[in-house]
Structures are given as structure tokens and as C-alpha cells.
C-alpha positions in Angstrom: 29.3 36.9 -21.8 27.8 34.0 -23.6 31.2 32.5 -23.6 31.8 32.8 -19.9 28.5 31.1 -19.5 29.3 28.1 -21.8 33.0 27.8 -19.9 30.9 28.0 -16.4 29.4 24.9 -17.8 32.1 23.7 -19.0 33.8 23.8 -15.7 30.9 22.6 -13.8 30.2 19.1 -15.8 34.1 18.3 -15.2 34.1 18.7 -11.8 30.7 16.1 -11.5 32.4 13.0 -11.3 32.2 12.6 -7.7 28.6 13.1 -7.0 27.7 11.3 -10.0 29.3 8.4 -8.8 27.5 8.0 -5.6 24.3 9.0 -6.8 24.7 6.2 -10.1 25.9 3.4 -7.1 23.1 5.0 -4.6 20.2 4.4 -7.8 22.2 1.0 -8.3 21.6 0.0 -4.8 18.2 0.5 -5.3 17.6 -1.5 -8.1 19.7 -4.8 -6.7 17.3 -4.4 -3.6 14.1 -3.9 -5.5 15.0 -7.0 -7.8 16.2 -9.3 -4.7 12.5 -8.4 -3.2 10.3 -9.2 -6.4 12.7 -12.8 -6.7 12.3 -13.7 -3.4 8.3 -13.0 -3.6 8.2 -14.7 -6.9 9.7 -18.0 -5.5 7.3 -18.2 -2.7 4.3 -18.3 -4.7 5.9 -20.7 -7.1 6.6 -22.8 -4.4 2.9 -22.4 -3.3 1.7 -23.1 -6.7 3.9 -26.1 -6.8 3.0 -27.6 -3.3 -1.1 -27.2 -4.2 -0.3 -29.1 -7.6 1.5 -31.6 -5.4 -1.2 -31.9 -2.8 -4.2 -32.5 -5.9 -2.3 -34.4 -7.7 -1.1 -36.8 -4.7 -4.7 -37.7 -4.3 -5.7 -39.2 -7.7 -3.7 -41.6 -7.4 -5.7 -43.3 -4.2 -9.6 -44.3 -6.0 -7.9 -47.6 -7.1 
């Protein structure tokens, strides 16, 4: 009986290539998505940070 059981298993983990693909490129998908969001996000506030740097620092240079 054991044995049976252990060959079910056996079986069963073989023939769980398919779903295992789609669900690893499915989880992959994910992940590309999630990191293109938190890039694009982190490039806009850099770009704010930069621009407000800019804008103080364009207008020191003026008190001569």
C-alpha cells in the first residue's frame, strides 16, 4: 500500500511539467511588471529631486 502511494507520487510529480511552467512564467510575469513599475516611479522622483536642486541652485548664482 505504502508503495502504491509513493509511485502515485511518483507519477504525479512527472506529469507536472506543464502547469509548472505556466505558473513559473505567470509568477515571472509578475515580477518584470512589479519591477518596471517601482523603476519607472523611482526615475520620476529623481528627476524631481534633480529639477528642485537645479531650480535652488540656478539662483545663487544671481546676488552678484
Amino acid at each position: 500500500m505504502i508503495r502504491g502511494v509513493f509511485e502515485s507520487i511518483r507519477r504525479f510529480s512527472k506529469n507536472d511539467d506543464g502547469p509548472t511552467a505556466i505558473e513559473y512564467s505567470v509568477m515571472l510575469g509578475v515580477v518584470v511588471i512589479f519591477c518596471l513599475a517601482v523603476l519607472i516611479n523611482f526615475g520620476q522622483v529623481q528627476n524631481e529631486i534633480w529639477q528642485d536642486s537645479s531650480q535652488a541652485l540656478s539662483g545663487l548664482g544671481d546676488d552678484r
